[in-house]
NUPA-416383 format. One record per residue: residue number from 0; chain; residue in one letter; y negated, x negated, z negated of N, C-alpha, C in turn. Coordinates in Angstrom, 2 decimals. Layout:
VOPA, i, ch, aa, npy, npx, npz, capy, capx, capz, cpy, cpx, cpz
VOPA, NUM, A, a, Y, X, Z, Y, X, Z, Y, X, Z
...
***
This chain:
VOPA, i, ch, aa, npy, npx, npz, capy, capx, capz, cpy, cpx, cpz
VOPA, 0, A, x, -183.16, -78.12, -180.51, -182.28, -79.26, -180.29, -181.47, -79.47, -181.56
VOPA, 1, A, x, -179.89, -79.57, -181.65, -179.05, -79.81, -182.97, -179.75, -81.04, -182.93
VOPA, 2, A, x, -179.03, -81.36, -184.19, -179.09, -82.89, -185.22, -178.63, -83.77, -184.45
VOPA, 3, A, x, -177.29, -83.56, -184.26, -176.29, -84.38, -183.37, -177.50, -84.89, -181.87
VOPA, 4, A, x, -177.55, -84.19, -181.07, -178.28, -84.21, -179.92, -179.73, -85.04, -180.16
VOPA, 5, A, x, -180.57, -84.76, -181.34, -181.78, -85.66, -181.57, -181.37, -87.19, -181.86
VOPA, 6, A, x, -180.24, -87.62, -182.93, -179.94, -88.58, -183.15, -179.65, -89.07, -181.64
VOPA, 7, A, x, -178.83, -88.75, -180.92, -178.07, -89.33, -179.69, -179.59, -89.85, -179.07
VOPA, 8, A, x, -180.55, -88.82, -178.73, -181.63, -89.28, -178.43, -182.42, -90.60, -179.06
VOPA, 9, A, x, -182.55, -90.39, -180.36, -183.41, -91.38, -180.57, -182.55, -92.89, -180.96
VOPA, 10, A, x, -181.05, -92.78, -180.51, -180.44, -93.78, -180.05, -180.56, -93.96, -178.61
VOPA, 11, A, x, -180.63, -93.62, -177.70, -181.45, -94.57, -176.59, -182.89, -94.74, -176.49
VOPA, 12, A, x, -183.53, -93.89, -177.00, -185.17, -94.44, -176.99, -185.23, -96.38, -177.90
VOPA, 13, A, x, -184.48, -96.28, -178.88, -184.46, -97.55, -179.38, -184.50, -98.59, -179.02
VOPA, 14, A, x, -185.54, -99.58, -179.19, -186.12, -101.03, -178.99, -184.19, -101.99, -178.81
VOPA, 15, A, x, -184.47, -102.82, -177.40, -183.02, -103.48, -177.96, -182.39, -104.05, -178.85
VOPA, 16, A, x, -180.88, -104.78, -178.82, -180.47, -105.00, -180.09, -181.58, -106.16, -180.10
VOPA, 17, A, x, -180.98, -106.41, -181.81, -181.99, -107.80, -182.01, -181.40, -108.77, -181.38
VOPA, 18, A, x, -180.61, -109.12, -180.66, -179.79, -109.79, -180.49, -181.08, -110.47, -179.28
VOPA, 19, A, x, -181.22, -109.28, -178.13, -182.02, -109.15, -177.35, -183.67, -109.85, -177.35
VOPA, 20, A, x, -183.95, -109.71, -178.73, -185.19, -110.40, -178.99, -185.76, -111.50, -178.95
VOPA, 21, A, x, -184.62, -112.09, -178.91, -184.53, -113.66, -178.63, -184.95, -114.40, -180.18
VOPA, 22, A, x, -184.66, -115.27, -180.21, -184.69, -116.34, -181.25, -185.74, -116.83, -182.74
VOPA, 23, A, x, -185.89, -115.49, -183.25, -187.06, -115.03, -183.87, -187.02, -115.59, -185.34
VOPA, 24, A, x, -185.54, -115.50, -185.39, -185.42, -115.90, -187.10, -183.81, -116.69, -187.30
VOPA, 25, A, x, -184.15, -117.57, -187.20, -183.21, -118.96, -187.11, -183.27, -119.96, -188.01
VOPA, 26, A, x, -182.75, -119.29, -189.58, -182.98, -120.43, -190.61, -182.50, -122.02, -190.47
VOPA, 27, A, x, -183.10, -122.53, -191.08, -182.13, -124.29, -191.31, -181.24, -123.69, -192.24
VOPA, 28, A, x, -180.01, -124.98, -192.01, -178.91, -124.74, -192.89, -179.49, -126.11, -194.02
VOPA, 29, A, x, -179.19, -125.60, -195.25, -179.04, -126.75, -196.34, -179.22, -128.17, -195.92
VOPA, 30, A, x, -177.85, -127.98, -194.82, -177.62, -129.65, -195.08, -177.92, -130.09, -193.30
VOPA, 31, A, x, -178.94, -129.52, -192.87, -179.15, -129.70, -191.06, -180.53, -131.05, -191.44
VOPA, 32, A, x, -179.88, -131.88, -190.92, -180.34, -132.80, -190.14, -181.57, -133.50, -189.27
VOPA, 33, A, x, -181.09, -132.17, -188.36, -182.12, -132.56, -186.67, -183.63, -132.48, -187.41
VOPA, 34, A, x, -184.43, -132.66, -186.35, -185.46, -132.77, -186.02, -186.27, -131.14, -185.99
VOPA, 35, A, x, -187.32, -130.80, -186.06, -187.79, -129.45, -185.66, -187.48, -128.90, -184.50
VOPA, 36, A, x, -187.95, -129.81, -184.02, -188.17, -130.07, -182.03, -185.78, -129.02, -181.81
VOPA, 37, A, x, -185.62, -130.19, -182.45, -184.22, -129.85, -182.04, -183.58, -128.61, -182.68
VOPA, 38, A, x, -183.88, -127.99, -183.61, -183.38, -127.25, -184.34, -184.10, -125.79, -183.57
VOPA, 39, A, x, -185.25, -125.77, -183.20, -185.86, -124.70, -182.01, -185.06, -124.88, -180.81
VOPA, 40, A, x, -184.90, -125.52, -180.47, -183.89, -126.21, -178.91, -182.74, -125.28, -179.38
VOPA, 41, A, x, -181.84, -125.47, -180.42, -180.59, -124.99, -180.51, -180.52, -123.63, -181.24
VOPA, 42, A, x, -181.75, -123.23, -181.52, -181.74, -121.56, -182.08, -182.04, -121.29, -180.30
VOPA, 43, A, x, -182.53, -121.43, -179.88, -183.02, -121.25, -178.34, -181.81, -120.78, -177.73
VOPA, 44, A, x, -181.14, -122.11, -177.31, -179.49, -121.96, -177.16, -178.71, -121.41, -177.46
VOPA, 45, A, x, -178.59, -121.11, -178.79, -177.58, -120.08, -179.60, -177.88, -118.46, -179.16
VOPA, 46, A, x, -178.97, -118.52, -179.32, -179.73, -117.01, -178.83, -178.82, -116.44, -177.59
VOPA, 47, A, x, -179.49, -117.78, -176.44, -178.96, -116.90, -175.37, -177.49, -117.01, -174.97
VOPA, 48, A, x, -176.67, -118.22, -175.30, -175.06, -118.51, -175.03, -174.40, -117.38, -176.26
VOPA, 49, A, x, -175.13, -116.62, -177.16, -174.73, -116.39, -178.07, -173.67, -114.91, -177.94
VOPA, 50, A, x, -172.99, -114.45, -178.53, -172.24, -113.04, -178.33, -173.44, -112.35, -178.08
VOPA, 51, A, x, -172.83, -111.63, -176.65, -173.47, -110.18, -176.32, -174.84, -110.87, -175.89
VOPA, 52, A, x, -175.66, -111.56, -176.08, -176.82, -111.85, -175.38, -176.94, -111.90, -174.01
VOPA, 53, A, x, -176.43, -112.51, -173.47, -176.31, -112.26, -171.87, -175.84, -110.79, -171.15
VOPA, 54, A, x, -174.88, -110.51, -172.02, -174.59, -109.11, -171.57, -175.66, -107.96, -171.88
VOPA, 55, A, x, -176.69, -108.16, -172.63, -178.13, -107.58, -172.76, -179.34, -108.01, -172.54
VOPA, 56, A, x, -179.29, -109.05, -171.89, -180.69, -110.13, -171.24, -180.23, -110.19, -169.77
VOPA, 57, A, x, -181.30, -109.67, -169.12, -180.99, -110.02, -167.58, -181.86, -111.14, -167.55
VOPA, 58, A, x, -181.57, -112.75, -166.85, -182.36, -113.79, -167.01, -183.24, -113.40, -165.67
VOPA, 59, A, x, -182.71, -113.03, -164.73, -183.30, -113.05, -163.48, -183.97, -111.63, -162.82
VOPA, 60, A, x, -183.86, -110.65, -164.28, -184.46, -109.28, -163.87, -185.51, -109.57, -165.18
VOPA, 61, A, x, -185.87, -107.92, -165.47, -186.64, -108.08, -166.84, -186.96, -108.88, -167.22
VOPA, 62, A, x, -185.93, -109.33, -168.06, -186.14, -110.68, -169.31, -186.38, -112.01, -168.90
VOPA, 63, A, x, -186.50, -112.19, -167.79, -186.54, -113.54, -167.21, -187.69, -113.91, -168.00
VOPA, 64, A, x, -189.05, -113.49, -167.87, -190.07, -114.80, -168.91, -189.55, -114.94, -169.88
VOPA, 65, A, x, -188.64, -114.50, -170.88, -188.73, -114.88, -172.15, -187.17, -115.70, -171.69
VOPA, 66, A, x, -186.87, -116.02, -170.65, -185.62, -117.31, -170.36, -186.56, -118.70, -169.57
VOPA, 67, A, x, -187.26, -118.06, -168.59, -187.62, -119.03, -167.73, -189.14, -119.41, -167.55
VOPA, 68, A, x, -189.43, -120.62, -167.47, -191.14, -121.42, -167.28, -191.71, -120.36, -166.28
VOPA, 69, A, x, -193.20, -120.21, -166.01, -193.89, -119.81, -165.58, -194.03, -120.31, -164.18
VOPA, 70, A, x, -193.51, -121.71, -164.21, -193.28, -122.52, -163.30, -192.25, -122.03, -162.61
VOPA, 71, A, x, -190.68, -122.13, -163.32, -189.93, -121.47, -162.83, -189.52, -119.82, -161.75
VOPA, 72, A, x, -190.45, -119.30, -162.79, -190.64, -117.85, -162.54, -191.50, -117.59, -160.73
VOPA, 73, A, x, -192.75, -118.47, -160.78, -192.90, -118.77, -159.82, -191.94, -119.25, -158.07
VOPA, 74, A, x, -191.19, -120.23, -158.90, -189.94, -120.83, -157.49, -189.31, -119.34, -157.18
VOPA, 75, A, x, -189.03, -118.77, -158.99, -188.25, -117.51, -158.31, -188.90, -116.12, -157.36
VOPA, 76, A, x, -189.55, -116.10, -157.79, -190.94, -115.03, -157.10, -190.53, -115.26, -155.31
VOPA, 77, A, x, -191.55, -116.85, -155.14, -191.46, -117.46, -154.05, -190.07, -117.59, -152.92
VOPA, 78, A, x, -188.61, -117.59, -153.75, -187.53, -117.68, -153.34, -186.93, -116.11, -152.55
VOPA, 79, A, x, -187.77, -114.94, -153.72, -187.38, -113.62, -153.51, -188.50, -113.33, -152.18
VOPA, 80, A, x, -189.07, -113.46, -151.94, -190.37, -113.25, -150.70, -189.32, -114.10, -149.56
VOPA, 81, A, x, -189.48, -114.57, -149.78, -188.46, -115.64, -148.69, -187.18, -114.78, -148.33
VOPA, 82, A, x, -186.28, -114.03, -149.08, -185.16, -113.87, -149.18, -184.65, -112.43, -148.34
VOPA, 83, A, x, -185.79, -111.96, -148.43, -186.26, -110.62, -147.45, -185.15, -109.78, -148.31
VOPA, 84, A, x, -184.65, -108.43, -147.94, -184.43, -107.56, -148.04, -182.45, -107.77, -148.18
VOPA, 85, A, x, -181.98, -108.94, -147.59, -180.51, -109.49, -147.89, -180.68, -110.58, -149.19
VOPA, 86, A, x, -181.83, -110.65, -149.74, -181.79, -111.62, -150.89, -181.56, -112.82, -150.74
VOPA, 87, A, x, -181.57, -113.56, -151.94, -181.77, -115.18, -151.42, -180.56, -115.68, -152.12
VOPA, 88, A, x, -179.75, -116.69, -151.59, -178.68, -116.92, -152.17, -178.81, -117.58, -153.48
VOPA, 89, A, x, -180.00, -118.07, -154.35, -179.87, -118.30, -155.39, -179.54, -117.29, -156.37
VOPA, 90, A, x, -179.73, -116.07, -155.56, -179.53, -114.83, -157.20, -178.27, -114.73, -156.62
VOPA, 91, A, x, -177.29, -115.16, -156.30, -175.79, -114.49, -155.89, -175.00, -114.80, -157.25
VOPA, 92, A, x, -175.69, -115.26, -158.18, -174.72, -115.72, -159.73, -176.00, -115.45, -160.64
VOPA, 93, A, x, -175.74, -115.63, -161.94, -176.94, -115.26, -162.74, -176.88, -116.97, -163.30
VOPA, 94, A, x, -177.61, -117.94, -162.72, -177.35, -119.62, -162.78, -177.49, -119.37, -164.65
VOPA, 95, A, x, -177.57, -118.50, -165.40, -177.52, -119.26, -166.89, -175.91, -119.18, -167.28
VOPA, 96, A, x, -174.88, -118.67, -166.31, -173.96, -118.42, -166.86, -173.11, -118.69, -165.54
VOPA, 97, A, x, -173.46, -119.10, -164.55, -173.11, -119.57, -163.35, -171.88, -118.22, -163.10
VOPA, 98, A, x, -172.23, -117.19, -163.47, -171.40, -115.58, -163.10, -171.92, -114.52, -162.59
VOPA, 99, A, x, -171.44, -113.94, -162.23, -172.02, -112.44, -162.15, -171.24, -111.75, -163.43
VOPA, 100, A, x, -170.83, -111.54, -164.36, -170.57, -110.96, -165.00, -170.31, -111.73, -166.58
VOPA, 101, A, x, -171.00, -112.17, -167.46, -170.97, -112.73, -168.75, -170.12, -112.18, -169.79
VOPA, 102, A, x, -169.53, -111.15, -169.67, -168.33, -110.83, -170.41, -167.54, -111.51, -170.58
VOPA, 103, A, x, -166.92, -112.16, -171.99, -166.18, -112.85, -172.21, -166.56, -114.07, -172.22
VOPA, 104, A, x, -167.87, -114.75, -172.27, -168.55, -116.00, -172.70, -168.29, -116.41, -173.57
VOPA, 105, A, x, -168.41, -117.08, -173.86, -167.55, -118.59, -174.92, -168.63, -119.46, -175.51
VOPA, 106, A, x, -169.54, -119.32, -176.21, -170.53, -120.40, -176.52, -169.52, -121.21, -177.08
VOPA, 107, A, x, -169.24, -122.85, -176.63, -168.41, -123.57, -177.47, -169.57, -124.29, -177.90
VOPA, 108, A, x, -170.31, -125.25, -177.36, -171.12, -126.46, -178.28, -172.45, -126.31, -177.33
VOPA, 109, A, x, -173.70, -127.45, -177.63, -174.44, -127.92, -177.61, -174.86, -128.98, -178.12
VOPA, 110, A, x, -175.81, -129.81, -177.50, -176.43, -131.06, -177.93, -177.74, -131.46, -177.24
VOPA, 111, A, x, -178.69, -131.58, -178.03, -180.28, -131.99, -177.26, -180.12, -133.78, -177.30
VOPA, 112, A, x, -180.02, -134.31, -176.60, -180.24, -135.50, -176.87, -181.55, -136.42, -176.07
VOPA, 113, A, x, -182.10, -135.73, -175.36, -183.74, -135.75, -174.92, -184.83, -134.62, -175.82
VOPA, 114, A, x, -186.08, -134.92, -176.31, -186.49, -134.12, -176.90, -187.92, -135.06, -176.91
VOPA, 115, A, x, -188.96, -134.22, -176.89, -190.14, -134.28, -177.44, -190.80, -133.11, -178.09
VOPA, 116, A, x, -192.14, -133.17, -178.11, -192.96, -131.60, -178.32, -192.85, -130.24, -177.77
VOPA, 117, A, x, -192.78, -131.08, -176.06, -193.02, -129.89, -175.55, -192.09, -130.06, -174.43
VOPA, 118, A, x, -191.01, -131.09, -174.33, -189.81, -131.02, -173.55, -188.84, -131.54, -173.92
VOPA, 119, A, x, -187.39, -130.69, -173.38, -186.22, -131.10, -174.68, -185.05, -131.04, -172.94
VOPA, 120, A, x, -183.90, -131.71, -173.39, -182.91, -131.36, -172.50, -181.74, -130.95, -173.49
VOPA, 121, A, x, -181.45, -129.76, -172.97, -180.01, -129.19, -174.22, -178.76, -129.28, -173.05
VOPA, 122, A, x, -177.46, -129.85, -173.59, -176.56, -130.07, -172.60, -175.76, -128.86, -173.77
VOPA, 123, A, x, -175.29, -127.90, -172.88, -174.70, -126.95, -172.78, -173.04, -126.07, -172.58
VOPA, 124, A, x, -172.12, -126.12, -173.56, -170.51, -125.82, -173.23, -170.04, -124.89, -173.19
VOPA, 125, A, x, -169.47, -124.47, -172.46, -169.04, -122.83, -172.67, -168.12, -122.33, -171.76
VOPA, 126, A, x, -167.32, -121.43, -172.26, -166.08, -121.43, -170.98, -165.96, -119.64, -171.32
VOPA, 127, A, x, -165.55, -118.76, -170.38, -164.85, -117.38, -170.26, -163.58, -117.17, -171.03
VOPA, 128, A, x, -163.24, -117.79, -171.57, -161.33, -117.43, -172.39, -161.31, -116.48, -172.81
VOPA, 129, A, x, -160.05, -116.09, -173.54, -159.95, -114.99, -174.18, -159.20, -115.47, -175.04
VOPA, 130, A, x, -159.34, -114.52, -176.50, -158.93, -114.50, -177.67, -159.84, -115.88, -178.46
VOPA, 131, A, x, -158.95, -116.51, -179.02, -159.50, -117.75, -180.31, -159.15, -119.50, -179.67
VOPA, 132, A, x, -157.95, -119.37, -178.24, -157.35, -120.30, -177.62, -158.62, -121.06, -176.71
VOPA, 133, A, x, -158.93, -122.59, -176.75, -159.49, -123.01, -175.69, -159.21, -123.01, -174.52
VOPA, 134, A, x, -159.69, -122.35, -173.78, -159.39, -123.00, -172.30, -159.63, -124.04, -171.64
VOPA, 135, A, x, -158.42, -124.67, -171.13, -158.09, -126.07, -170.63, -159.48, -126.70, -170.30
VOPA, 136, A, x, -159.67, -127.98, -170.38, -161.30, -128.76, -170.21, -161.61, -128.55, -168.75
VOPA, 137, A, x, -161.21, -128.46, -167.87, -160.83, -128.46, -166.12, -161.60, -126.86, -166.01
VOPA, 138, A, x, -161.60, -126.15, -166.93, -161.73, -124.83, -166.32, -163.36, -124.47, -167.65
VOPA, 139, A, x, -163.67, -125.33, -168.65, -165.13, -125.32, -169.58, -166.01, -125.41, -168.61
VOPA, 140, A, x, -167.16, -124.68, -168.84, -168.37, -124.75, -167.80, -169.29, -125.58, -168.82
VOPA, 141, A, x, -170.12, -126.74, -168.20, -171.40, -127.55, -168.98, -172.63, -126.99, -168.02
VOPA, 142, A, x, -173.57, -126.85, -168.53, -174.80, -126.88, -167.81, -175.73, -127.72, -168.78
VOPA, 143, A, x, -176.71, -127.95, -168.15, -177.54, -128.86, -168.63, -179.10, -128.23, -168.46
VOPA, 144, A, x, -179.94, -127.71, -169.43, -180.93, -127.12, -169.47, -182.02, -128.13, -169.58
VOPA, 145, A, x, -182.86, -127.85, -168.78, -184.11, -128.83, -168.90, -185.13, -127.63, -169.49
VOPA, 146, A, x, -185.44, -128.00, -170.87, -186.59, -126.96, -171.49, -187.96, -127.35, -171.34
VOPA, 147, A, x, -189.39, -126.54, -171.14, -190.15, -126.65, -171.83, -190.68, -125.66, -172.77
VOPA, 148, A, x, -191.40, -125.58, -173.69, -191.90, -125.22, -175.08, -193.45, -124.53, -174.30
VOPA, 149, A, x, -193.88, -123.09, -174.01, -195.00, -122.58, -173.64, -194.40, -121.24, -173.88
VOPA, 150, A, x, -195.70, -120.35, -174.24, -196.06, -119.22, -174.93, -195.02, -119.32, -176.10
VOPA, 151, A, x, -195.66, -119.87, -177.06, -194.74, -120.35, -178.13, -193.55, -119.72, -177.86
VOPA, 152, A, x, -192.63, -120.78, -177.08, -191.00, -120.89, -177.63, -190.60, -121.52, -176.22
VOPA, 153, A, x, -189.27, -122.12, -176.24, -188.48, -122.70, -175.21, -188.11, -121.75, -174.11
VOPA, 154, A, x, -188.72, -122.48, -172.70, -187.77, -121.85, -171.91, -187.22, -122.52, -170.90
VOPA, 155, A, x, -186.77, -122.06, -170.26, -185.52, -122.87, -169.11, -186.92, -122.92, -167.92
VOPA, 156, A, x, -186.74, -124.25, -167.35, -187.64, -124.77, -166.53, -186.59, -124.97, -165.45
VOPA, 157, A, x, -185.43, -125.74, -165.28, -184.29, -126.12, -164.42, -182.86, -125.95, -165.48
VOPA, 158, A, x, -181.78, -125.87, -164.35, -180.70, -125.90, -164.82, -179.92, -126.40, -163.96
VOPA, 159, A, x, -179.30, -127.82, -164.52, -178.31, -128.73, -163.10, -176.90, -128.52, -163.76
VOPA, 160, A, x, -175.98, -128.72, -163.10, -174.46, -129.02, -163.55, -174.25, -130.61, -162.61
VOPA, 161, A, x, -173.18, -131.36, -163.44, -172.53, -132.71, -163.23, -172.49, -133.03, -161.81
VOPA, 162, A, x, -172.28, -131.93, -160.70, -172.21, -132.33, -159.41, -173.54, -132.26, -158.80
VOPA, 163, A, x, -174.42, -132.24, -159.19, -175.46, -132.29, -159.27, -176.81, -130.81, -158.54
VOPA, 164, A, x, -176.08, -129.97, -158.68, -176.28, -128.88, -158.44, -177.64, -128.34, -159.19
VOPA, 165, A, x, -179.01, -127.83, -158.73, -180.12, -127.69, -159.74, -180.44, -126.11, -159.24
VOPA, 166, A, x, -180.74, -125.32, -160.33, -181.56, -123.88, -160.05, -182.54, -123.96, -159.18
VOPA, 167, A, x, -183.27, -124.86, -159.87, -184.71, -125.36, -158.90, -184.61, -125.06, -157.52
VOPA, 168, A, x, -183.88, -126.47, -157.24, -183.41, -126.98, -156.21, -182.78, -125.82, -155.02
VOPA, 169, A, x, -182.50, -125.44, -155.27, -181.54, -123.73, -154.70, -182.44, -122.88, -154.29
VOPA, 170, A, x, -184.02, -122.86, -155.27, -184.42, -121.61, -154.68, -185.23, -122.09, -153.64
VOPA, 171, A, x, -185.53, -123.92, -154.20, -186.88, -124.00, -152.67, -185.77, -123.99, -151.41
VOPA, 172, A, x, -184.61, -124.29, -151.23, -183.69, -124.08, -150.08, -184.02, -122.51, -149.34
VOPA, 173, A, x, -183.86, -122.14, -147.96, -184.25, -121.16, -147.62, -182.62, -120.97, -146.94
***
């Protein structure tokens, strides 16, 4: 086997990016503020709204435990048995990015403004644009993450938007 050809190889055998790893090493800044509770909440957040994370985390394949509660994971299990062999209309979008396709995600902001130990709510901004220009407020996507904190670290338990739309909610629907 050339050089060329082994390298190529042991570039796909390789563990994913770190990007992929999820939220492992998330210093405080100097002059940060928050709370613990909150500062895990928003490395959490950053992780996954973050460049390229979604485009290498499937929430609803693979990687789903390290996105979603056990609880969660469950509705989804339960939703896919149900959904038979045409699927269940909750997977018709990937609900952390309300898309089928996360290219071109926009992490704009975040804010926890519910929080305890072991449950936090992170309200969530982010829009598809392109280049450095905002796209108009009418066309920003918010979601609203309801976290809990098990197998040490945050994960998505529900996810509602303003019209009151819930992940949950979607999969017990048949």
């Amino acid at each position: 086997m050339s050089l060329a050809l082994a390298f190529a190889a042991l570039l796909f055998v390789q563990d994913p990016a770190p990007a992929a790893q999820g939220p492992t090493d998330c210093p405080r800044m100097a002059n940060e503020t928050t709370s613990e509770v909150q500062h895990e909440v928003f490395c959490f957040v950053g992780w996954l709204y973050g460049p390229g994370t979604l485009e290498t985390v499937t929430p609803l394949g693979i990687d789903a435990p390290r996105v979603f509660t056990s609880a969660a994971l469950a509705d989804m299990a339960a939703a896919r048995r149900r959904g038979g062999d045409d699927g269940h209309p909750a997977f018709e979008a990937d609900p952390v990015c309300d898309c089928q396709d996360p290219a071109g995600l926009r992490f704009l902001s975040s804010s926890v403004p519910e929080y305890s130990a072991t449950e936090a709510v992170a309200v969530v901004h982010f829009d598809f644009g392109q280049g450095v220009e905002l796209t108009p407020e009418d066309t920003r996507r918010r979601h609203t993450l309801h976290l809990k904190k098990e197998a040490g670290g945050w994960r998505i338990d529900d996810i509602t938007k303003a019209d009151g739309w819930s992940f949950r909610a979607s999969l017990a629907q048949d």
